[in-house]
C-alpha positions as CSV (number, residue, x, y, z in Angstrom):
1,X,50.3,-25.0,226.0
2,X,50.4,-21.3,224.8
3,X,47.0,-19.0,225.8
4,X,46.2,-18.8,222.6
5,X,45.9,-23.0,221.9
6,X,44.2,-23.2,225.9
7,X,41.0,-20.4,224.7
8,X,40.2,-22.1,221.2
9,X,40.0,-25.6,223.6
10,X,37.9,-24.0,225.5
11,X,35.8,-22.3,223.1
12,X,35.3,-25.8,221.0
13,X,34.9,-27.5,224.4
14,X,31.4,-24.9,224.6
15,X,30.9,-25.6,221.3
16,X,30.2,-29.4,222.0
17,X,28.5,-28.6,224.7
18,X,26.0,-26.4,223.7
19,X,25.9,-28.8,220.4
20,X,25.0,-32.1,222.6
21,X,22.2,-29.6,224.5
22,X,20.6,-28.7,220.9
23,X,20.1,-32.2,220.4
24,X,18.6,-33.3,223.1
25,X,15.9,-30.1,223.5
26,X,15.2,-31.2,219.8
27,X,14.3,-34.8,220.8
28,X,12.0,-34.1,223.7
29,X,9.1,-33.0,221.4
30,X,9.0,-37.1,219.8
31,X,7.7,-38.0,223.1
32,X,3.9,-37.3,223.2
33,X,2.3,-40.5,221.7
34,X,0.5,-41.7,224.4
35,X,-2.8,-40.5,226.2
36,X,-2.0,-41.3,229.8
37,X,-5.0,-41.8,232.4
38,X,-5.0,-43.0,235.5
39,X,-7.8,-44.7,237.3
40,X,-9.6,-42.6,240.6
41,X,-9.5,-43.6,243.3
42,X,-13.6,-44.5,243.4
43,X,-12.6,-47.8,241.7
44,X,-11.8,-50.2,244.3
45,X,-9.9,-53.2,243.5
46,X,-11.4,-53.6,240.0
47,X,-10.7,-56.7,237.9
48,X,-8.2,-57.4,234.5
49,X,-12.0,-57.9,233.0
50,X,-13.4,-54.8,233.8
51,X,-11.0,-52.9,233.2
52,X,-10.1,-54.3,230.0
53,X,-13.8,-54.7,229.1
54,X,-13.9,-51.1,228.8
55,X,-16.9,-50.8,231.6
56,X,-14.4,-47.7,234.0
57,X,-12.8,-45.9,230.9
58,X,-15.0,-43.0,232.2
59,X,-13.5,-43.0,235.6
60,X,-9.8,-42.9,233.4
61,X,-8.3,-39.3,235.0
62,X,-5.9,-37.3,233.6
63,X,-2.8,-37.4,235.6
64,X,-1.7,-34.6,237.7
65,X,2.1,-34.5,237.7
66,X,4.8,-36.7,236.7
67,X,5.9,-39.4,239.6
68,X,4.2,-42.3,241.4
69,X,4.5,-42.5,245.5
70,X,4.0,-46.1,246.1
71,X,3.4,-48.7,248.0
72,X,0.5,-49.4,245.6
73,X,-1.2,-50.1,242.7
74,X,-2.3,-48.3,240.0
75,X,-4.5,-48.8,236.9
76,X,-3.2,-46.8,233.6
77,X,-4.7,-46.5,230.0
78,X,-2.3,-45.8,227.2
79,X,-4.0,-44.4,224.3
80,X,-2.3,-44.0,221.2
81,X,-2.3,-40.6,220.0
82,X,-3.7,-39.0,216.5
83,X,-1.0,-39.3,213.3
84,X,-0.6,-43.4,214.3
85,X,-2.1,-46.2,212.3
86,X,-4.9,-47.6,214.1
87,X,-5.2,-51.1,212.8
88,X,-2.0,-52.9,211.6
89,X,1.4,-53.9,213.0
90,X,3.4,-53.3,210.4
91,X,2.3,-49.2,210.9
92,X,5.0,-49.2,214.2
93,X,7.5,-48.8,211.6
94,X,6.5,-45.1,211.8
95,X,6.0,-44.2,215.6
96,X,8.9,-44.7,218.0
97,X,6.9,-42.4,219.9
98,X,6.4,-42.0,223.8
99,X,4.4,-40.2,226.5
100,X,5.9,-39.0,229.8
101,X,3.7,-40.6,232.3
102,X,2.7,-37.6,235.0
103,X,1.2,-39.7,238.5
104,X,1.2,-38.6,241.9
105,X,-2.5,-40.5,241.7
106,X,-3.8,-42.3,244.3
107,X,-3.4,-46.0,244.2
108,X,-6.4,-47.4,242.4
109,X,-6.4,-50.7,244.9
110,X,-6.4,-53.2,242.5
111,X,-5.2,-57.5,244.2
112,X,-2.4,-59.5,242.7
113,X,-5.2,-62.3,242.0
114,X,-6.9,-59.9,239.7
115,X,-3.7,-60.4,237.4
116,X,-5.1,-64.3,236.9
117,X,-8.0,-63.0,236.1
118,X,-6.4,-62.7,232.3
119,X,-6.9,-64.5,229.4
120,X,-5.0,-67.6,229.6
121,X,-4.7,-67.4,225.9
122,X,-3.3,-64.2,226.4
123,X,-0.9,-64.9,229.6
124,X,1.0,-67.8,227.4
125,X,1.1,-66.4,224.2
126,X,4.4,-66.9,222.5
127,X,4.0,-65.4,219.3
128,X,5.6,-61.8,219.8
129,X,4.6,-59.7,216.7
130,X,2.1,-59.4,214.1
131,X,1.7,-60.6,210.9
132,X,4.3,-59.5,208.5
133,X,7.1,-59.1,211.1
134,X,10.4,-61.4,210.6
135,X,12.5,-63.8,213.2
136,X,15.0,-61.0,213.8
137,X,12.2,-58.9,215.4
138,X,12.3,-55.9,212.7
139,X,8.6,-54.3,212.1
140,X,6.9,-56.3,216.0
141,X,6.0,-53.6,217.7
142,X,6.0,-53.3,221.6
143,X,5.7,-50.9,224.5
144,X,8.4,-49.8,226.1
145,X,8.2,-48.8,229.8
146,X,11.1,-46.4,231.6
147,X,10.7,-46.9,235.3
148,X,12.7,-47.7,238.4
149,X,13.2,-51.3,239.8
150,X,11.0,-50.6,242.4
151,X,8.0,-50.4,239.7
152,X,6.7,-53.1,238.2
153,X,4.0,-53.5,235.6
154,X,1.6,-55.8,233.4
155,X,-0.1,-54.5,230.3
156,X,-3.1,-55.7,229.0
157,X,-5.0,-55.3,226.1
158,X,-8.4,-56.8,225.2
159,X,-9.2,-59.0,222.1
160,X,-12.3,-60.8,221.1
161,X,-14.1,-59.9,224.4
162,X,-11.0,-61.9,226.4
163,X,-8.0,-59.5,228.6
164,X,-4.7,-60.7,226.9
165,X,-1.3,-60.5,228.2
166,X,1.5,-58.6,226.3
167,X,4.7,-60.9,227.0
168,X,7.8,-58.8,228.3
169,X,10.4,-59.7,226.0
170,X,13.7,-57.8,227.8
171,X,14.5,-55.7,230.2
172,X,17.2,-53.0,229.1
173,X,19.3,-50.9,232.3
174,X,19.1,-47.2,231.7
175,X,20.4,-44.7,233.7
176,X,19.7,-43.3,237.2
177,X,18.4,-47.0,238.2
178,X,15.9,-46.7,235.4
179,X,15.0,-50.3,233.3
180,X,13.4,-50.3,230.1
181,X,11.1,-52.6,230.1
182,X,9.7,-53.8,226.7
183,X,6.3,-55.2,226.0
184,X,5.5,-56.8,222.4
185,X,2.0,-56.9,220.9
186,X,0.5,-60.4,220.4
187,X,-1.3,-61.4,216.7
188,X,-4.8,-60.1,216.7
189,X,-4.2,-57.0,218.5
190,X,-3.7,-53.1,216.7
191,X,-1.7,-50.2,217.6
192,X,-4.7,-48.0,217.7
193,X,-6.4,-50.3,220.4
194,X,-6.5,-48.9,224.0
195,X,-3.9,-50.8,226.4
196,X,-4.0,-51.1,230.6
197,X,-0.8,-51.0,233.1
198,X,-1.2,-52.3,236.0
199,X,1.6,-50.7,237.9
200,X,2.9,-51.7,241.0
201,X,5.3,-49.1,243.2
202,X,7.1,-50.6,246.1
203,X,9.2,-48.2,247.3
204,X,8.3,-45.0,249.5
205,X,9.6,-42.6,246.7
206,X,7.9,-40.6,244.3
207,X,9.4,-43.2,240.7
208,X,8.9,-41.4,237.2
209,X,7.6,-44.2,235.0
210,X,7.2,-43.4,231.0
211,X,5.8,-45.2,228.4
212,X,7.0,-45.3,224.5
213,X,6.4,-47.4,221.5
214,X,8.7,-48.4,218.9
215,X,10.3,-51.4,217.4
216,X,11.3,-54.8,218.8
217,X,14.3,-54.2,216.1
218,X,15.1,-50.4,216.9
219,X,14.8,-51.1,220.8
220,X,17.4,-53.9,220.7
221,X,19.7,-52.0,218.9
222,X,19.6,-48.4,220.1
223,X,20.3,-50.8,223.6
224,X,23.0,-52.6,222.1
225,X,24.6,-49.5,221.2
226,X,24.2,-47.7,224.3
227,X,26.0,-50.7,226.5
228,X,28.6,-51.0,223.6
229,X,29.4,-47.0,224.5
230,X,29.4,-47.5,228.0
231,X,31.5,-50.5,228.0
232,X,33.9,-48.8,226.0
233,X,34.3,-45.4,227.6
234,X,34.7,-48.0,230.9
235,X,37.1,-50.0,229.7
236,X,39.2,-46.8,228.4
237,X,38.6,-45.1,231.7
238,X,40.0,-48.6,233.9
239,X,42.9,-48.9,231.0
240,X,43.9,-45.2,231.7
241,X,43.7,-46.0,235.1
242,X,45.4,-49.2,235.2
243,X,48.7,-47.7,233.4
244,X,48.7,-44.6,235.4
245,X,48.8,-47.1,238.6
246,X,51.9,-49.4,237.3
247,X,53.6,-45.6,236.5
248,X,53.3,-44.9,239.4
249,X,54.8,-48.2,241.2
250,X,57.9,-47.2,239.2
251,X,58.1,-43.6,240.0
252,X,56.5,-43.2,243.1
253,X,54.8,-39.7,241.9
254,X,52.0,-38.9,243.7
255,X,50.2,-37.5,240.0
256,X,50.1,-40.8,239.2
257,X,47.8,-42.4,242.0
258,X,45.8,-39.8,242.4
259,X,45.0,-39.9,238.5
260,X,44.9,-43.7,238.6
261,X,42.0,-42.6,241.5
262,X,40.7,-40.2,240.2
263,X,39.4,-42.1,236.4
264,X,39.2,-45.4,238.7
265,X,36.1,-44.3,240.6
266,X,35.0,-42.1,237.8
267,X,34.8,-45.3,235.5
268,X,32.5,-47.1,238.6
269,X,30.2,-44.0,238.1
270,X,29.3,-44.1,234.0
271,X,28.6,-48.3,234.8
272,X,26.8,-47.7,237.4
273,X,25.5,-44.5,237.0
274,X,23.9,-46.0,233.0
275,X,22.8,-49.3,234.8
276,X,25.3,-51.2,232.7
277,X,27.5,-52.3,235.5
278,X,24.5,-54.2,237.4
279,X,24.5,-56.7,234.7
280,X,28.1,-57.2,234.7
281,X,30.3,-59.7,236.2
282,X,31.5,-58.7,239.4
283,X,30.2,-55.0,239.6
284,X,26.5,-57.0,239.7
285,X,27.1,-57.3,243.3
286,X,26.3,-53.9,244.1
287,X,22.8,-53.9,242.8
288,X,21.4,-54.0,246.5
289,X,22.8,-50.2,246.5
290,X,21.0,-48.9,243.9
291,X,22.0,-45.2,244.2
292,X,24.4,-45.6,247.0
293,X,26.2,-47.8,244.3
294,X,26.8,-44.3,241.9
295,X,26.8,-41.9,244.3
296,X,29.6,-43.0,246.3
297,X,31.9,-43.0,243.6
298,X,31.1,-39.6,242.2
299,X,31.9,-38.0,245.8
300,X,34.8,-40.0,246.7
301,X,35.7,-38.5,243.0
302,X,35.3,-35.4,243.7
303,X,37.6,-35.8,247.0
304,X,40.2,-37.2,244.9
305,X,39.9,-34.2,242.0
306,X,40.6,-31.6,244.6
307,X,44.0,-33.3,245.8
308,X,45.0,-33.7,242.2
309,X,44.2,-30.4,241.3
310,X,46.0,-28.9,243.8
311,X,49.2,-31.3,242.8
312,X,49.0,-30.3,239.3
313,X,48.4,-26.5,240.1
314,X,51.6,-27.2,242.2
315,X,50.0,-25.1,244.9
316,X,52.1,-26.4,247.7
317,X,54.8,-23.6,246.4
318,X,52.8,-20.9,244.6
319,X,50.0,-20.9,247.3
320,X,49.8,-22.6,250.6
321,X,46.3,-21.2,251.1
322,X,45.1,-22.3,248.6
323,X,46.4,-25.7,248.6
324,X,45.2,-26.0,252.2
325,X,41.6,-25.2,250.5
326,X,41.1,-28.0,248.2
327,X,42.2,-30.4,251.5
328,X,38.8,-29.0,252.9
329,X,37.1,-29.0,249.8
330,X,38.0,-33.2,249.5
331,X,37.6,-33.8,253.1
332,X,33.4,-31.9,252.6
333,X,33.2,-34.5,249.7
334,X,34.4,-37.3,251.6
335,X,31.6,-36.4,254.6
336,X,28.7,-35.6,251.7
337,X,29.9,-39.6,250.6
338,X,29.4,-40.8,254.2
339,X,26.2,-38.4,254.7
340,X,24.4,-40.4,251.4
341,X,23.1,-43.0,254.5
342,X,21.1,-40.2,255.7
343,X,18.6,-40.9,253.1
344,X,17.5,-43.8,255.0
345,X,16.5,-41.2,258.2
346,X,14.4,-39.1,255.2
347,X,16.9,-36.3,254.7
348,X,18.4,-38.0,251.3
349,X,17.1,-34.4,249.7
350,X,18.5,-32.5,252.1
351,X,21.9,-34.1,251.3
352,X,21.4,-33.9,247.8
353,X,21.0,-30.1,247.8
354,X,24.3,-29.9,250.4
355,X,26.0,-32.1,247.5
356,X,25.0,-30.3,244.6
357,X,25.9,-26.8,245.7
358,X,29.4,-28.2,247.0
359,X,29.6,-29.6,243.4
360,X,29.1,-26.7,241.7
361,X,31.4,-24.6,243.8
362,X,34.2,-26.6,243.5
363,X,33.8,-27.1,240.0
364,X,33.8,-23.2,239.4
365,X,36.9,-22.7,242.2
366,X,38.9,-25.6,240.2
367,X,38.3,-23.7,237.5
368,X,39.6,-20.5,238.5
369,X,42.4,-21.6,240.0
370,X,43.5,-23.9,237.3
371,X,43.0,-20.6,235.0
372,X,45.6,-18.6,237.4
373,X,48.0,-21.2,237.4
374,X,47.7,-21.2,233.8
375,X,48.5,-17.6,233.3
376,X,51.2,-18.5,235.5
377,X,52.6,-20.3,233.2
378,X,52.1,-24.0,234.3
379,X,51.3,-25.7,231.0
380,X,49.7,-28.7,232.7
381,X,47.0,-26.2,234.4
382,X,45.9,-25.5,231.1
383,X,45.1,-29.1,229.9
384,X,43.6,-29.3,232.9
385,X,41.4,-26.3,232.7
386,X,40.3,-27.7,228.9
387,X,39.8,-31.1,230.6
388,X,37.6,-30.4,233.5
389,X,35.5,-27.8,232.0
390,X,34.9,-30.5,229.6
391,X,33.7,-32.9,231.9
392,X,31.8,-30.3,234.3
393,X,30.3,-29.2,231.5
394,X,28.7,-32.4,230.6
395,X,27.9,-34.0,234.2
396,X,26.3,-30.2,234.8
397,X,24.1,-30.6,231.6
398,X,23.8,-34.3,232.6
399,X,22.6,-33.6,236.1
400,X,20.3,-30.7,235.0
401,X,18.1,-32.5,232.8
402,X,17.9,-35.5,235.4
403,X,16.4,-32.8,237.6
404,X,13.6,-31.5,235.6
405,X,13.0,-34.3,232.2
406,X,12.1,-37.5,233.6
407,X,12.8,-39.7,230.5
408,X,16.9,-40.5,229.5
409,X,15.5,-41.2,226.2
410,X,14.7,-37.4,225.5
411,X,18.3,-36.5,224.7
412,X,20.8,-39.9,224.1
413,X,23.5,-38.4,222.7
414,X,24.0,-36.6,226.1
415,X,23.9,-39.3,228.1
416,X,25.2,-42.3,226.4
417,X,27.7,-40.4,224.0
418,X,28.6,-36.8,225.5
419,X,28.8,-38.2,229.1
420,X,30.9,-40.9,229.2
421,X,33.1,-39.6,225.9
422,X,34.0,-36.2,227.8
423,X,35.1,-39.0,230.5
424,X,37.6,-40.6,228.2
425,X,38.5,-37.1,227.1
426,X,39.2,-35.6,230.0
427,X,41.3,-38.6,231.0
428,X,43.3,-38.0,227.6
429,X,43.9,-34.2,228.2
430,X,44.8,-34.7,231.7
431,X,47.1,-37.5,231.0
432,X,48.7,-34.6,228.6
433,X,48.8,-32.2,231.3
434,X,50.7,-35.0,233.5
435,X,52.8,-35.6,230.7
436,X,53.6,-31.9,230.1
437,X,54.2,-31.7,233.6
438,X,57.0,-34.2,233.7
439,X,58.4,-32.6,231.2
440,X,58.3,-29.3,232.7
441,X,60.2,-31.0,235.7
442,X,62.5,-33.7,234.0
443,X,63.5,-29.9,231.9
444,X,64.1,-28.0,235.2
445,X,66.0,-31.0,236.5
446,X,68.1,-31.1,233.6
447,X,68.9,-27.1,233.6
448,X,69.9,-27.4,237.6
449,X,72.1,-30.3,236.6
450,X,73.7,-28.2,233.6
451,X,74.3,-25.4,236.5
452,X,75.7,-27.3,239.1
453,X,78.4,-28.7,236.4
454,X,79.3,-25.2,235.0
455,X,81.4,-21.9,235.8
456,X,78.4,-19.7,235.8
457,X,80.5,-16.9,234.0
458,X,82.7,-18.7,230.9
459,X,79.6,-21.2,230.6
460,X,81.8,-24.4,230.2
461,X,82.5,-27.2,233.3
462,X,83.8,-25.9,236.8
463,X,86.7,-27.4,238.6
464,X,84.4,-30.6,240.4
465,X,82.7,-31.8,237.0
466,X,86.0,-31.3,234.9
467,X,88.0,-34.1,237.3
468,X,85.1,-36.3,237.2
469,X,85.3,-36.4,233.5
470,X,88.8,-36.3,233.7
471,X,88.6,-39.9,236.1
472,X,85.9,-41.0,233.5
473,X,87.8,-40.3,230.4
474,X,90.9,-42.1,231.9
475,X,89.0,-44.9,232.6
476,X,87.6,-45.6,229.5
477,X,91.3,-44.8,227.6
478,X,93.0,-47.4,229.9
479,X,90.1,-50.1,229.6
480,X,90.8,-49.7,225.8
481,X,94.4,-49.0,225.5
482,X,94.1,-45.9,224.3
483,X,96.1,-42.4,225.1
484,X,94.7,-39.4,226.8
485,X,96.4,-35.4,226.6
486,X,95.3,-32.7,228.6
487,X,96.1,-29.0,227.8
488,X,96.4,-26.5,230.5
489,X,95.7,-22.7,229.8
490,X,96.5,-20.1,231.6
491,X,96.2,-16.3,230.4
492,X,98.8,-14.3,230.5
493,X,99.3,-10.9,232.8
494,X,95.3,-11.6,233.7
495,X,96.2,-9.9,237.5
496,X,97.5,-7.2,235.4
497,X,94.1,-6.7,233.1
498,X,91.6,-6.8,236.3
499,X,94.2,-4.1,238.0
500,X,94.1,-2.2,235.1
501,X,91.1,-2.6,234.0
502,X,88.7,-3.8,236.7
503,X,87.0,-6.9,237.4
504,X,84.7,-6.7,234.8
505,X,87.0,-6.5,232.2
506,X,88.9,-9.3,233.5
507,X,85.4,-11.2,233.4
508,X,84.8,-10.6,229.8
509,X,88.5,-11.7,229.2
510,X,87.7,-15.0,230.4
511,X,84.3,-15.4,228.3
512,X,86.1,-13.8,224.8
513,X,89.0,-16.8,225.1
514,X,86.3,-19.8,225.5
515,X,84.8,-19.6,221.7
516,X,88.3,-19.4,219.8
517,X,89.6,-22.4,222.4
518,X,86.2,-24.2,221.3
519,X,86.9,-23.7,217.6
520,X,89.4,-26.2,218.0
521,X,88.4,-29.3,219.7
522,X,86.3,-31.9,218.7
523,X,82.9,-32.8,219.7
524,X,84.6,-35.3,222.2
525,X,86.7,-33.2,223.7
526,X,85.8,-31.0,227.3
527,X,87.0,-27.9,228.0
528,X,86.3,-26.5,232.2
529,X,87.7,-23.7,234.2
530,X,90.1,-24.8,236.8
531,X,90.0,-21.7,238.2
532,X,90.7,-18.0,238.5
533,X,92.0,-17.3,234.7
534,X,93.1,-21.0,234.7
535,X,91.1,-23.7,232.2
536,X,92.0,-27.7,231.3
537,X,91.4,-28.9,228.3
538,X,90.5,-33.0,227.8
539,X,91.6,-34.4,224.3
540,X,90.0,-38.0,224.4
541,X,92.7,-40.9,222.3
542,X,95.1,-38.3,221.4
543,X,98.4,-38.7,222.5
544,X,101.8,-35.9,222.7
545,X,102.1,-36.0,218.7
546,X,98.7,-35.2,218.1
547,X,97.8,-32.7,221.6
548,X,101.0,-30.3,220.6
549,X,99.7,-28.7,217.2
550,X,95.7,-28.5,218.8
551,X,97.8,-26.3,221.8
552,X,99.8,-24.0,219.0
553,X,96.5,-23.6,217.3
554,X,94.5,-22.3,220.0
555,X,97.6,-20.0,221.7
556,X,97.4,-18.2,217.9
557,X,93.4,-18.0,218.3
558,X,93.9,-16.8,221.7
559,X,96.7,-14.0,220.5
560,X,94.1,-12.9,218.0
561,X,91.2,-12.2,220.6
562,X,90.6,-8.4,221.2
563,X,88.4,-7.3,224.1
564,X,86.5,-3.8,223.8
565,X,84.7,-1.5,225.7
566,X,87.2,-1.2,228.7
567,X,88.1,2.1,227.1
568,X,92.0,1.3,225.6
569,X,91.5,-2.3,223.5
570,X,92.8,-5.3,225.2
571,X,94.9,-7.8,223.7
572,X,95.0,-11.1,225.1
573,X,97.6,-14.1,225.0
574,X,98.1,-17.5,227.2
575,X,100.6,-19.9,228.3
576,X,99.6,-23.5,227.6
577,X,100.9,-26.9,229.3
578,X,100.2,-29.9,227.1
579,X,101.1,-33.7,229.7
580,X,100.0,-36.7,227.5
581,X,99.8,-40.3,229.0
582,X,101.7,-41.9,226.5
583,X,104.5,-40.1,227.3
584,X,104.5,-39.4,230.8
585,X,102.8,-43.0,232.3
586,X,100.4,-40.4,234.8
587,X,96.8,-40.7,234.9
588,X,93.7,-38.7,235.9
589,X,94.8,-35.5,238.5
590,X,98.2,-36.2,237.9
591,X,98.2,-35.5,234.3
592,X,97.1,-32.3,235.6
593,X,100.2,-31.6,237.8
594,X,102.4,-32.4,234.9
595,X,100.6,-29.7,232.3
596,X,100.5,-27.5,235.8
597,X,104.2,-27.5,235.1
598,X,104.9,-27.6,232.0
599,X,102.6,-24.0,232.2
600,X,104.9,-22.7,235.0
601,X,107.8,-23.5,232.5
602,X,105.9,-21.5,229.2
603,X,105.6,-18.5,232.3
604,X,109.4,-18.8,232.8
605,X,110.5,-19.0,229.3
606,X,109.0,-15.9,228.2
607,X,104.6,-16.4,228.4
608,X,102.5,-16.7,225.0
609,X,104.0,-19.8,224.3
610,X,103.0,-24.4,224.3
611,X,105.4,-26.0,226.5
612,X,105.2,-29.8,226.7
613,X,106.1,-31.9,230.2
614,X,108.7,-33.9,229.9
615,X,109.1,-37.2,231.6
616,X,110.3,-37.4,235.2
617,X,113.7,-38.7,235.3
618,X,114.3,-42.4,236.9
């Protein structure tokens, strides 16, 4: 990955970002369509009827902030605000509006048999909608409550002097632990008519509860869509996983587990972490752990990301320190993990704040490092930079808003599209960076291979690779009955030239003759240095007839060579021994001795010359 290709991925990767943030500040003004009171605390266990009947509207306050501490009970009145219809079903075509509910009231002390205290007319109703609206639940409209599972609630509205029951039709998982509960209007009743909540808060916490209205049609299908993203972005994230994994049973690289890890837990965290995976098969089981059930995966996650990162940064070589860094940066995340039980002693926001600061500087350290490595020139880094910041940058944005907007509905394309997309994302990129990793390596390996098996100054096979190939080549000529030649060179008065000359000229001697030699042989034959000024050439199925005019060729190529820049020009020849096995009956090293000979003889008889060995006599 050039610099260049790394900053535009970054740059669009800010662009989406910032993009996903637009929409979701633009979609926190829809929710306001709800006057939200709560009943003070001078009301003391009040009745469905009273409450209903209208008699303690007047002792309706507003709320003061935006959560409920429970135990208890409260009494709320939903009002809808000015710009709805006020009479009508069919009108909830037009508001798919909602009101943040702020509490933090005292609980208005209302009993459980109150609740039976309802209309029975109204408690059993089945027919969810109003007039006009079809079978498939287009045009009903209901009330939608976002709250924690620890909150439960009743509305109630009043018709013809009697309390009635909305029926809760589904209940929808959300993120966080939140449930959308949804609440249809029975026939006779309006959308401009007040409605109560009786909520009930069992848990100790402070639980943000919010109220909207739509359609039965709209809220069925925006929560269709959102499990169909989340199961998909899950099943990508396992599938990633799950391949990574069986790679890694076959190579044994320690990328692979760690990725397989890494997408594995991260996977746990969008199910859980939506609500999706309590309703699952299997992953229901952990709905006793409510946040335990998220949380946990996202540390142990973040344990595993600094042992990756580190491994793809290949930081055991470029920086020990550093290296040695991300081990105490995973084993901080493995003890934040473990320290998530404190919230039972009452420190769970204490831990929180420990978590998200070590979050946040590990995300901007991973970041910085993968960015050095990167200039370093590890390709892989750089996918990895692209990737995380990526990610970060939507669990950050993700995280932020949980913090200070109470309702997930305020921005969905963050959470049920951005979120768990940049997930699958970064699992693509990374699984590039791994790939370009391997590559870097399997290249590397390939290039110390090529040097172990060549004369690192002529550029062609040294003296252990050439017999090897030799042995090879034999093999495979006998197993098909086929002839093998060798050619033996040796350059003439070479002591002579580096005397002369110098060492340096005798060098470039030895490189001039290896091109002209080359232009010569086919793409099946080998040519390596034996040694000194001494190379063996391999001519694969050619026997005597057919090595002896390849050997004149090259001895004239060779005489034509001229090596300058030694101050006088140099003129080169060679001697050249051709031993063939259909004439000789040798194989393998000792075709060698034979052209070793028939070399010595083209020395005796004058240099610059082919001799061929003759048989041994009987």
């Amino acid at each position: 990955m050039t610099r260049k290709r790394a900053a535009g991925g970054l740059f669009a990767v800010c662009i989406f970002t910032y993009a996903g943030n637009l929409h979701s500040a633009a979609t926190i003004a829809a929710e306001s369509a709800f006057e939200v009171r709560v009943l003070g605390a001078t009301a003391v266990s009040p009745t469905v009827l009273a409450v209903t009947g209208g008699s303690l509207d007047d002792q309706f306050e507003p709320l003061a902030n935006a959560r409920f501490r429970g135990p208890g009970v409260f009494w709320l009145k939903l009002k809808s605000a000015e710009g709805l219809a006020s009479t009508g079903a069919p009108a909830a075509r037009a508001a798919a509006a909602g009101a943040t509910v702020a509490g933090g009231a005292t609980a208005a002390g209302a009993t459980a048999a109150d609740a039976t205290a309802a209309d029975a007319t109204g408690a059993g109703a089945t027919e969810a909608g109003a007039t006009g609206a079809d079978a498939t639940g287009a045009g009903i409209p209901v009330v939608v409550m976002h709250a924690t599972r620890p909150a439960q609630a009743t509305v109630y509205a009043a018709r013809a002097g009697a309390a009635v029951a909305l029926p809760q039709a589904v209940q929808l998982p959300g993120f966080r632990g939140i449930e959308d509960t949804v609440f249809t209007y029975v026939e006779g009743l309006h959308l401009g008519q007040p409605l109560y909540v009786r909520l009930t808060v069992a848990g100790g916490d402070q639980e943000p509860v919010n109220f909207s209205g739509s359609t039965l049609d709209r809220t069925l299908a925006g929560g269709a869509e959102h499990a169909r993203m989340i199961a998909l972005a899950f099943g990508a994230l396992m599938a990633m996983a799950l391949a990574a994994l069986l790679i890694w049973f076959v190579l044994a690289e320690r990328l692979f587990i760690l990725y397989a890890t890494l997408f594995f837990l991260q996977a746990l965290y969008v199910a859980y972490l939506s609500g999706q995976g309590f309703d699952w098969p299997w992953l229901s089981y952990a709905q006793p752990l409510t946040s335990f059930a998220w949380n946990v995966p996202v540390g142990l996650s973040g344990a595993v990301a600094c042992l990756f990162t580190r491994e793809i940064a290949d930081l055991r070589h470029f920086s020990p320190r550093i290296y040695a860094t991300f081990g105490w940066f995973s084993m901080a995340f493995v003890v934040i993990t473990v320290a998530n039980l404190a919230k039972f002693l009452g420190f769970g926001m204490w831990v929180n704040a420990l978590g998200n600061v070590l979050f946040l500087a590990a995300t901007v350290f991973t970041m910085v490092v993968a960015f050095l490595a990167w200039r370093r020139g590890n390709r892989a880094a750089g996918w990895f930079m692209i990737a995380w910041a990526l990610l970060e940058g939507f669990t950050i944005t993700a995280a932020v808003r949980f913090l200070f907007v109470a309702s997930v509905d305020s921005s969905p394309l963050l959470y049920y599209y951005g979120l768990p997309l940049s997930m699958v994302a970064a699992a693509v990129l990374i699984a590039l960076g791994v790939a370009d990793r391997l590559r870097a390596q399997r290249a590397a390996l390939t290039d110390a291979e090529r040097r172990a098996q060549t004369d690192p100054l002529t550029g062609v096979l040294n003296r252990r690779s050439l017999i090897e190939r030799l042995d090879a080549a034999c093999q495979r000529a006998r197993a098909r009955g086929l002839p093998i030649a060798l050619l033996f060179i040796d350059l003439d008065h070479f002591k002579q030239i580096n005397d002369s000359y110098g060492h340096q000229a005798g060098d470039a001697c030895l490189r001039a003759i290896i091109d002209p030699i080359h232009a010569e042989l086919r793409q099946s034959d080998v040519i390596g240095r034996y040694g000194g000024e001494e190379f063996v050439v391999i001519l694969s199925s050619a026997d005597a007839a057919a090595a002896n005019p390849i050997a004149q060729r090259i001895l004239e190529r060779v005489a034509g060579v001229r090596v300058d820049g030694f101050g006088k020009p140099i003129r080169l020849t060679c001697s050249i021994g051709v031993a063939a096995s259909d004439t000789l009956g040798v194989w393998g090293e000792h075709l060698i001795a034979q052209a070793d000979a028939a070399v010595y003889m083209a020395k005796r008889l004058g240099r610059n010359q082919v001799q061929m060995a003759a048989p041994l006599a009987a």
